[in-house]
C-alpha positions in Angstrom: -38.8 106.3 31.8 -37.1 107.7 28.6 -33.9 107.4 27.6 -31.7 107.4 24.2 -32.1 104.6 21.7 -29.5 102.3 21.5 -27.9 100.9 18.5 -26.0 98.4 16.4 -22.4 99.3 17.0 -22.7 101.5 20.0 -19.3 100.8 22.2 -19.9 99.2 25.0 -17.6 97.1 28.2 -18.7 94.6 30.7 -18.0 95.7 34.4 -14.5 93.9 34.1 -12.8 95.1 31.5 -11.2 94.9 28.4 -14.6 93.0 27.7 -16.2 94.6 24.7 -19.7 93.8 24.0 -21.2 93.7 20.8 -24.5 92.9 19.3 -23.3 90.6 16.6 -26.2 90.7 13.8 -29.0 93.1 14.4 -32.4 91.4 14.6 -33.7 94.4 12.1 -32.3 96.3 9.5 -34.7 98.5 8.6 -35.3 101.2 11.4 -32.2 103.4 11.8 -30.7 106.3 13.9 -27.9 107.9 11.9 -26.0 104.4 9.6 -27.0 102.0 12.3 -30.0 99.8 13.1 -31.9 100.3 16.4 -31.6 97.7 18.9 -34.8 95.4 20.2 -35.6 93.2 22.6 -35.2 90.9 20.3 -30.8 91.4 19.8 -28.3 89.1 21.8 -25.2 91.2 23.6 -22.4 89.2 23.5 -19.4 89.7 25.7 -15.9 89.0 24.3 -12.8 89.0 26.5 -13.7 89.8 29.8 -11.4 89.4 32.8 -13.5 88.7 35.4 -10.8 86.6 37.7 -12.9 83.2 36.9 -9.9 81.0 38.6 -9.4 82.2 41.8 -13.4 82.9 42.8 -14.6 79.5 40.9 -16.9 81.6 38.9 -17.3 81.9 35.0 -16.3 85.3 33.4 -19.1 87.0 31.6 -20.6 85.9 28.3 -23.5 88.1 27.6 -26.1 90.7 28.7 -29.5 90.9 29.1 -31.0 94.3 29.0 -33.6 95.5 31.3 -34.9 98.7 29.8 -37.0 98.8 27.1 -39.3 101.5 25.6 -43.3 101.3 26.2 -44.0 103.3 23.5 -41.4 102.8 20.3 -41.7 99.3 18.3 -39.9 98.2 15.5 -41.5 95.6 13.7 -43.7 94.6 17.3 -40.6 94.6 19.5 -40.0 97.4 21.7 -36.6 98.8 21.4 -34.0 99.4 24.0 -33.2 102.4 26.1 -30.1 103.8 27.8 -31.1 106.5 30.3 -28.1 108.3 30.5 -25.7 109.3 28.2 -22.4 107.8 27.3 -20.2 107.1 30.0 -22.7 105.7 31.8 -24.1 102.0 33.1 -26.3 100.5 31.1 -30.0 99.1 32.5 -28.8 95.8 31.6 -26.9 92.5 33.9 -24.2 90.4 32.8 -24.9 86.7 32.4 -22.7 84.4 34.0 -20.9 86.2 36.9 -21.8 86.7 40.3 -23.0 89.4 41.4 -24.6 90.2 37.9 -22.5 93.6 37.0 -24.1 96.4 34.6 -22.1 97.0 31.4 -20.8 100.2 30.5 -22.2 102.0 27.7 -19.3 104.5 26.5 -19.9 105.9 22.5 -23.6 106.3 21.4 -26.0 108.1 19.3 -27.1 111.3 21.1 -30.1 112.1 19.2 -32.8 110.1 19.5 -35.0 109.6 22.4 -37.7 107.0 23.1 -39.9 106.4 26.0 
């Protein structure tokens, strides 16, 4: 399925918000669409204050996100890279880590560019 590469420093929310989830170092540096490295299967999403009402369901808030779509055709360095199928304000193919249900984040300010597939 194709879809538009994601990046280093695209803005992104878990499903409770304000958490903002960030990729904190890219894995590579070299590939780029616009200033910003592409992301791989290989980068860790990181949630940071989320507000997922952890207290009164006895469940933790999330802490990061595994994504789920990844390209079959566009490597970087042997890693496939990873896809968001629609554009900005949309979910992202990708579960948080930690709460139940697992909740797709948002993605909300991305390159518009660049396709993979």
């Amino acid at each position: 399925m194709p879809g538009l590469l994601l990046h280093y420093g695209a803005l992104m929310m878990c499903a409770h918000p304000p958490g903002l989830v960030t990729i904190p170092a890219p894995v590579q540096q070299r590939v780029l669409v616009g200033p910003h490295p592409v992301a791989t299967s290989a980068d860790t999403f990181l949630v940071a204050g989320c507000s997922f009402p952890a207290a009164t369901l006895g469940a933790p808030p999330c802490t990061s996100i595994v994504w789920l779509h990844t390209s079959t055709r566009v490597f970087v360095n042997g890693l496939p890279v990873l896809l968001q199928p629609g554009p900005p304000g949309s979910p992202g193919p990708a579960m948080g880590v930690g709460t139940p249900p697992p909740n797709p984040p948002l993605v909300q300010v991305m390159q518009l560019r660049v396709r993979g597939m």
